[in-house]
N, C-alpha and C positions, 0 to 999 in steps of 0.2 A: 791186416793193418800193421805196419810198423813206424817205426818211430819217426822216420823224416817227412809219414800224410800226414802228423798232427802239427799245428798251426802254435806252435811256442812262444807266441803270443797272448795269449788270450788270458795268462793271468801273471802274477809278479809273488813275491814272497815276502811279507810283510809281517809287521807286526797291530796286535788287535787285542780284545780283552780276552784272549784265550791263548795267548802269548803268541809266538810264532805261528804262522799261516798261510795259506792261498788266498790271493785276492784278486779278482777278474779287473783286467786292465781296458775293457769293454761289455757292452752288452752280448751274454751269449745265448744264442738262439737257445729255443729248446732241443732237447736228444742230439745234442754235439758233443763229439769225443773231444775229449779236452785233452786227456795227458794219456799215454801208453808207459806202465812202469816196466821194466824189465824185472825179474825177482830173483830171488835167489833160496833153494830149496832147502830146505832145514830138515834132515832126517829125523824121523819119529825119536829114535833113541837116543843121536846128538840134542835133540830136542829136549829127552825126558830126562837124560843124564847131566846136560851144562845150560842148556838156551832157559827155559823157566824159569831159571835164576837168576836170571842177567837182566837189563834194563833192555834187551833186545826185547824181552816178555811182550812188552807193552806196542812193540811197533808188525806184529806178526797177526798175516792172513792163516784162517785153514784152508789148507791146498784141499783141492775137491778129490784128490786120490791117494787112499792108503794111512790118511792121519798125519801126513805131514804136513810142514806149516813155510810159509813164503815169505819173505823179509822182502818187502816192495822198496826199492832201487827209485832212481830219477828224484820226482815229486813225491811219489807216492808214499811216501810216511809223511809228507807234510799235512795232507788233509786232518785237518781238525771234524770232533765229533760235535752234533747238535741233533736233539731229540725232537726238538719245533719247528727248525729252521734247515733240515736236507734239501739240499738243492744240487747232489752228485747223489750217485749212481755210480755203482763199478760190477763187472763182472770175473772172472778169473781165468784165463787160459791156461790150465795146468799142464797141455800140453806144450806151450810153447815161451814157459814160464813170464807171463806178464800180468798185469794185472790193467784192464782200459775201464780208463773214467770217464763219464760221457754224464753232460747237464740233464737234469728233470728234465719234467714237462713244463716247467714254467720257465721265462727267460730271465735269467740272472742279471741282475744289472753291473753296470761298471762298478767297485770297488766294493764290492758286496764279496763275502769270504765264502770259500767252496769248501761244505761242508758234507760229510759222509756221516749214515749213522753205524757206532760201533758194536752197536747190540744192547741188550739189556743188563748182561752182567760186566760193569763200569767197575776200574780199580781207582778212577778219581769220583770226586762228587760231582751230577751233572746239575751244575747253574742254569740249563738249558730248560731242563725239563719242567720246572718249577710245579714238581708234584703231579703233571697231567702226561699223558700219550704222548705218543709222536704227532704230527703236524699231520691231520687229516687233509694234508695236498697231495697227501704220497697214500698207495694201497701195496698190502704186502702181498709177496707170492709166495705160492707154496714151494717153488723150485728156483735153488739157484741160477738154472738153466733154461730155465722159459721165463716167458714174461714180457717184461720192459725191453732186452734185445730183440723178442722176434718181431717187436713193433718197431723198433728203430730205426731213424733215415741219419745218414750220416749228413749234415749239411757244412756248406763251406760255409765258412765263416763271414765270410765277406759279403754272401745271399741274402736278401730279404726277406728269405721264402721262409714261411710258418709251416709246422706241421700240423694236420688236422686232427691228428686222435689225439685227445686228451689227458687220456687215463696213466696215472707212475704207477712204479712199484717201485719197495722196499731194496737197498740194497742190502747182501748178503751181509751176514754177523762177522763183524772182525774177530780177529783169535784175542 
């Protein structure tokens, strides 16, 4: 996949009660790639030595090979977190450094904000969570590499076609 199949429409950058955000500028189907980030590799020890300390901390994937961490490029640091409310999904291609965000299984409505979740261990306090789980619409897997992709249909956007399997998964822990 690269960046000129994804449909650069399908959301806007808005402001919301979790301040700056993604906000879908239509209804999006379920399991549609929404944004492809390009990233940028952040070496272990540039990492352990300068980046931790920086405000970059807070906007960094872990890269699935060797410990090092990814600074997602395009959209992708704009997804906001919500522990109730996930309605993205991303995966990592660490070989081709990007990161592809692709909607649940449910279809997101027009102006509804695309939210990722960040993991468990949060350095703000999550409003979201109001003391309970994540949003029993989503199921976690046990690999970042299986899962929710090997069931995914890429669909155009403009299709009215539903997908028939049901079941989400979790996406992966941000850094």
């Amino acid at each position: 996949m690269t960046l000129d199949q994804v449909d650069n429409h399908l959301f806007r950058i808005g402001e919301g009660p979790k301040g700056r955000g993604l906000f879908a500028t239509q209804e999006i189907p379920p399991r549609t790639l929404v944004h492809v980030a390009p990233c940028i590799r952040v070496d272990k020890h540039e990492y352990d030595v300068h980046v931790q300390y920086s405000i970059f901390e807070h906007y960094l994937f872990n890269d699935t090979h060797g410990g090092h961490k990814l600074l997602a490029l395009g959209y992708g640091s704009l997804f906001n977190h919500s522990s109730r409310k996930t309605n993205m999904d991303y995966r990592i291609d660490s070989e081709k450094l990007q990161i592809l965000y692709f909607s649940g299984h449910k279809r997101i409505a027009k102006e509804e904000e695309l939210c990722i979740y960040y993991g468990k261990d949060l350095w703000f306090d999550d409003e979201s969570a109001n003391g309970s789980n994540r949003d029993t619409n989503e199921q976690s897997s046990s690999s970042d590499d299986e899962g929710f992709l090997d069931r995914i249909e890429i669909v155009d956007s403009d299709a009215d076609d539903d997908c028939a399997n049901e079941d989400g998964n979790q996406p992966a822990e941000n850094g």
